[in-house]
N, C-alpha and C positions, 0 to 999 in steps of 0.2 A: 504494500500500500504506500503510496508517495502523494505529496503535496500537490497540486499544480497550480501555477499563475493563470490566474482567468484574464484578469487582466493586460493591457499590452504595457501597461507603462509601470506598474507598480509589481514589484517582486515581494514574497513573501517577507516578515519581518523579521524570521529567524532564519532566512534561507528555504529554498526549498530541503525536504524531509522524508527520509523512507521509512517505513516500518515491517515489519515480521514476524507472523507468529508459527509456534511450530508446538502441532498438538502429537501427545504419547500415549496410546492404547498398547499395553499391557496384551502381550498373546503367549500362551502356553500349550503346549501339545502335553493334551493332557491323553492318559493307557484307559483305554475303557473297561469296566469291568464286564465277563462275558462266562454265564455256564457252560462248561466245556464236559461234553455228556460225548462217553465211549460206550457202547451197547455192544457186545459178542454173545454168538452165538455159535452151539454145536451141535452135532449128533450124539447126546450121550450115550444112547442104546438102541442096534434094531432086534426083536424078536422076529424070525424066519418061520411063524407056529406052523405052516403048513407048504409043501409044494406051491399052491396057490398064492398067487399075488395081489390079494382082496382080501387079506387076514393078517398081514404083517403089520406089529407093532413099533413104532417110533418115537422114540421119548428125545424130548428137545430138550436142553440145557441152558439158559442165558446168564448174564453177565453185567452189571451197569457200574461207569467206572465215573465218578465224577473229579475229572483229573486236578490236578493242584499245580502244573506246567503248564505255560502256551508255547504253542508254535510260533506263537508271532508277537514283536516287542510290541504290538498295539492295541491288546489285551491282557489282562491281568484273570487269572481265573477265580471265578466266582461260584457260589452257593448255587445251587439249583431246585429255583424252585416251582411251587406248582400253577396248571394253566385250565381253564374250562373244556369242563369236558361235560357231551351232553350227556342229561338224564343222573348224573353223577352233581352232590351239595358240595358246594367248595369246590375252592381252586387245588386238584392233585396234581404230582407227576404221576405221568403213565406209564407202564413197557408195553407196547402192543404188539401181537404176530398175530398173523391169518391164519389160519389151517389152511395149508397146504391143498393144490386143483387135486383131486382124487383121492382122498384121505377127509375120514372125519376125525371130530375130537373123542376120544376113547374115555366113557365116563369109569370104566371099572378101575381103571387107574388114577388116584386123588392125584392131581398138579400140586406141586411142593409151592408153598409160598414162607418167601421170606420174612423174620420174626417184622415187625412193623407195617408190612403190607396184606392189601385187602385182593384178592379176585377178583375180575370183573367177565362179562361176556357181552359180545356184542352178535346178535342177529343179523344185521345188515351188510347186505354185499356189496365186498371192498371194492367191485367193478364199478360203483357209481356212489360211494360216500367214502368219507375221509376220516379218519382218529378223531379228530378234534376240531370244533370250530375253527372256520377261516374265510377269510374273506372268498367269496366267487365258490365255496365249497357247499356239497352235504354233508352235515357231521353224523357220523356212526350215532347212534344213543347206547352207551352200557348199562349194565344191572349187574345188580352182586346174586340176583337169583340165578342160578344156573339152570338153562332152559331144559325142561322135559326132553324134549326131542334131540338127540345129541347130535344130527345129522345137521339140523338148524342155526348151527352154530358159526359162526364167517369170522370172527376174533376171537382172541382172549387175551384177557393182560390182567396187569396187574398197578395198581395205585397204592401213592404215599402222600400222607401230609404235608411231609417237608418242610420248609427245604432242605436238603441232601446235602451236605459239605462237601467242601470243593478239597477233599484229603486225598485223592490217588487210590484209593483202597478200592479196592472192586467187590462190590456186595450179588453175593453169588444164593444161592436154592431158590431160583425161577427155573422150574419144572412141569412139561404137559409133555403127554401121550396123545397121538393120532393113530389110528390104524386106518391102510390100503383098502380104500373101497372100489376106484372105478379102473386101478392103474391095470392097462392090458396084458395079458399074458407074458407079451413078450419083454415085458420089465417095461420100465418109465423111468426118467428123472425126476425126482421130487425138489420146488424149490420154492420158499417163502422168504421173507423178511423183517426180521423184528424193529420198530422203530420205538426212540422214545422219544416223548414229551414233557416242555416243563418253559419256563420262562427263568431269564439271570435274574437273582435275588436283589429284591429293591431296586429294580431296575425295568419294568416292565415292556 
C-alpha cells in the first residue's frame, strides 16, 4: 500500500509512503487416527462322511487382528469401534461370512463364539444386500435367533460392543460348520469371504 499525490503541485507532507502487511496461519500435518482391522480366515477341518459330495462337513476358522502398527506414517492406529447394523440395538463391530454357493450352515455342529461376543444370522441374499448400512446399498437385517430352516441361512457373524483395542493380538474361536449340498459329483471349488465391520474410535 503507498501514498499517492493526487495533486499536481502539492506533494505529500511526509513524503510519499509504502506500507506492508504480512499475515501467519499456523499449518501442521497432522497422522490421523484410523482402525486398522486384519480378519483371516481358514479351513480348520473337512469331514469326507461319505463317497458323496453333498455330505461333506467344513468347519471354518477366523481370526480378527486389530493391529497396533500402520503401514503408512499418515495414520496412527486406533481402537475399533462399533457401526449400524440392521435389525441389530446399538452400534457393534461385526465379523460377517456367507455360507458358501452349494453348502449350507450345519446346525448339528454349535459355531464357537468368542468369550465377549454375540451370534448373529442373516437370511438375506448377499447377491442383492450388503452387511451393513451404506449409502446407495440394501442392508442385510440380523437376529440373534437362529433360523428354523438351516438351508435359509445366507450369513453369519458375529458382534461386539466395543471398541476392540488397537493391541496386535488376534482374538481367535470364531467357529461354523457348512456341509456340501448342491456341489457336483465331480468335486467343486468352494469359496467365501469373511468381512469385518466397525468405525475408528471417536472418530466416526
Amino acid at each position: 500500500v503507498r501514498t499517492q499525490n493526487v495533486a499536481s503541485t502539492d506533494a505529500p507532507i511526509d513524503g510519499e509512503r509504502e506500507a506492508s502487511a504480512t499475515q501467519f496461519i499456523d499449518f501442521a500435518t497432522q497422522v490421523k487416527p484410523l482402525a486398522l482391522a486384519t480378519l483371516k480366515k481358514d479351513v480348520a477341518t473337512v469331514n469326507a462322511k461319505t463317497a458323496a459330495t453333498t455330505d461333506d462337513q467344513i468347519t471354518y476358522a477366523l481370526n480378527l487382528t486389530v493391529e497396533n502398527t500402520s503401514p503408512s506414517g499418515g495414520f496412527s492406529p486406533e481402537q475399533l469401534a462399533g457401526t449400524d447394523i440392521q435389525g441389530i440395538t446399538g452400534k457393534k463391530v461385526l465379523v460377517s461370512d456367507i455360507i458358501p454357493t452349494g453348502t449350507v450352515f450345519d446346525p448339528t455342529i454349535a459355531p464357537v463364539v468368542p468369550s465377549g461376543w454375540t451370534l448373529v444370522y442373516s437370511i438375506d441374499n448377499p447377491a442383492t444386500t450388503v452387511p451393513v448400512p451404506v449409502a446407495g446399498g440394501t442392508p442385510a437385517t440380523w437376529t440373534t435367533a437362529q433360523p428354523a430352516v438351516a438351508s435359509s441361512i445366507k450369513r453369519i457373524g458375529y458382534i461386539h460392543d466395543g471398541p476392540l483395542p488397537a493391541n496386535g493380538i488376534a482374538i481367535t474361536g470364531f467357529k461354523f460348520t457348512v456341509v456340501t449340498a448342491t456341489v457336483p459329483a465331480a468335486g467343486a471349488s468352494v469359496y467365501n469371504v469373511a468381512q469385518v465391520f466397525g468405525q475408528t474410535y471417536d472418530d466416526p
